[in-house]
C-alpha positions in Angstrom: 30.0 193.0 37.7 31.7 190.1 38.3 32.7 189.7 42.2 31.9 192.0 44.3 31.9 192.2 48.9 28.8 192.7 50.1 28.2 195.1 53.1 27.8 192.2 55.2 30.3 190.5 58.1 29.8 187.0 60.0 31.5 185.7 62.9 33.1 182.4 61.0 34.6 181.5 64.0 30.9 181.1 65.7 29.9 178.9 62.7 33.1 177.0 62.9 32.3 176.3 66.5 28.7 175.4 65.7 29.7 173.1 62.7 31.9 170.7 65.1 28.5 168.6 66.1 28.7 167.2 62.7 31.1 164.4 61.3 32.4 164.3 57.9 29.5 161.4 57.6 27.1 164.4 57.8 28.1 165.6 54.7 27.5 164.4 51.2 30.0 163.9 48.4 29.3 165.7 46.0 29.4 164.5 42.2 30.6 167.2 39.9 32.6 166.6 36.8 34.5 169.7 37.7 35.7 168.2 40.6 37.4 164.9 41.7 35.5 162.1 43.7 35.2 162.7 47.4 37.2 165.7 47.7 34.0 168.2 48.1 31.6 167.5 50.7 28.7 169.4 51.5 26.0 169.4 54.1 22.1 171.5 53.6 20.5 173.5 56.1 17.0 174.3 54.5 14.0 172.2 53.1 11.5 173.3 51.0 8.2 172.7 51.8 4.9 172.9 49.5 3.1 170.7 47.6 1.3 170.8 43.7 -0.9 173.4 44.7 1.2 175.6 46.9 4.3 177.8 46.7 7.6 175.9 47.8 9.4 177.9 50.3 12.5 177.1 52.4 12.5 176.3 55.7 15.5 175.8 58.4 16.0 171.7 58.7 16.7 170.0 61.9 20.4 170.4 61.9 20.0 174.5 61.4 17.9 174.1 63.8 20.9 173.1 66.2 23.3 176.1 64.9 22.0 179.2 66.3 24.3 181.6 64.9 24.3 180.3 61.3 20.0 180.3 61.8 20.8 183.9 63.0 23.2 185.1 59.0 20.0 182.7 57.1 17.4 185.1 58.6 19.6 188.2 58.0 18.7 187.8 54.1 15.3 189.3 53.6 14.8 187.3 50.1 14.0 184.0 49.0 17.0 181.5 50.2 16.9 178.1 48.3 20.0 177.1 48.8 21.5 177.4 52.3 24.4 174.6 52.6 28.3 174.3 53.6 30.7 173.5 50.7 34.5 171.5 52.3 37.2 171.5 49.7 39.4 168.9 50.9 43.4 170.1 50.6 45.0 169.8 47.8 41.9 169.4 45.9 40.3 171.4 43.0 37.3 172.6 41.3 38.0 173.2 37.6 36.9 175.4 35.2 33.1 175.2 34.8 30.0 177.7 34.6 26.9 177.7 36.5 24.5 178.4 33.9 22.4 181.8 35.4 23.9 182.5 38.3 24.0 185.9 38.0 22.4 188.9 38.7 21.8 189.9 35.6 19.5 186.6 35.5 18.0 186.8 39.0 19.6 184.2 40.9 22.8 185.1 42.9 25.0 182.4 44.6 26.5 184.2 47.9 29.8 182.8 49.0 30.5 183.6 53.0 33.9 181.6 53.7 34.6 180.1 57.1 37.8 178.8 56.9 39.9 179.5 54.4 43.9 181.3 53.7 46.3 182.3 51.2 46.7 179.1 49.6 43.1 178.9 48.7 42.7 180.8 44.7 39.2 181.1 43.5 39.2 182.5 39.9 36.9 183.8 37.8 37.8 184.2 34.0 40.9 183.7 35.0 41.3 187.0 37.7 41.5 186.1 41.3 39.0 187.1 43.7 40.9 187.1 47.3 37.9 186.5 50.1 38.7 186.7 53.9 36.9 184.3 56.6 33.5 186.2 57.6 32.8 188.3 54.6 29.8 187.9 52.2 31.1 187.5 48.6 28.5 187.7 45.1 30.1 186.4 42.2 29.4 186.0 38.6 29.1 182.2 38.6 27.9 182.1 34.6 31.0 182.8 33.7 33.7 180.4 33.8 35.5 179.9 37.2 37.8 177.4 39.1 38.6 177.1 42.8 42.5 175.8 44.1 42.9 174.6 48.0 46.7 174.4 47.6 46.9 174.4 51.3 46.6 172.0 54.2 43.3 172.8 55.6 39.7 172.1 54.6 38.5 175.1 52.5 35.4 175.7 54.1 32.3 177.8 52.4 28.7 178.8 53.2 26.9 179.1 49.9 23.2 181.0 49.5 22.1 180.7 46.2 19.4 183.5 46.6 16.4 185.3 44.4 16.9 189.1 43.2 14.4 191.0 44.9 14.5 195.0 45.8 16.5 194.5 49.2 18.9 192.4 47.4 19.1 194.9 44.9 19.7 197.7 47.1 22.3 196.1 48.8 24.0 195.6 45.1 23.6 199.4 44.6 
């Protein structure tokens, strides 16, 4: 199983309303090999908290704090959430081929894609097979394997990513 929609909708025009109180400098540039220099930004909405002798768990920061709705889609996922954070793709940028090494079911770890602004232009591919995802759906994909992302439009291609731990609810909603 390589990409697959999840039985799961959001309202992306809610989070794009409730991601406007932040600025560009809000976000982070991400440094990727697979991907040029300031062209993908992203900004975190969890912290973990715990120390040497306690479990770390994830807890909404300040700035989910501030974002009802998207507080409202972390709490929807009854797992463990340790990554909870909006990826930009600037236009006319690209990711290129790379692998996330486990990011698959089949290892435990999923990485949820849940676009919020995004259109025809935009190809994500995995092993070379499109995988077409519309603004408000919930998207796994097999991230282990090699895959690229293309914004060849005019418009911020705008993600929130959940990279989350396989438990039985997550596995029933697989099934």
């Amino acid at each position: 199983m390589n990409a697959i929609k999840l039985p799961f909708h959001f309202d992306s025009s809610e989070i794009k309303k409730e991601l406007t109180q932040f600025s560009k400098k809000d976000y982070s540039d991400i440094y990727n090999p697979s991907v040029t220099l300031e062209t993908l930004w992203l900004k975190h909405f969890i912290e973990p908290k715990g120390g040497p002798n306690t479990p770390i768990v994830f807890y909404p920061n300040e700035a989910l704090k501030k974002c009802p709705y998207l507080l409202s889609v972390f709490e929807k996922f009854q797992c463990r959430v340790e990554t909870f954070r909006v990826h930009t793709l600037d236009p006319g940028a690209s990711i290129k081929p790379h692998k996330d090494v486990g990011y698959c079911f089949e290892h435990g770890l999923v990485r949820l894609h849940i676009p919020i602004q995004t259109n025809d232009q935009v190809q994500i591919l995995l092993e070379g097979v499109p995988v077409k995802m519309r603004e408000g759906e919930c998207w796994y994909c097999n991230f282990n394997i090699s895959h690229e992302v293309h914004n060849q439009s005019d418009t911020p291609r705008i993600h929130l990513i959940l990279d989350c731990i396989v438990n039985d609810w997550l596995t029933k909603i697989f099934k």
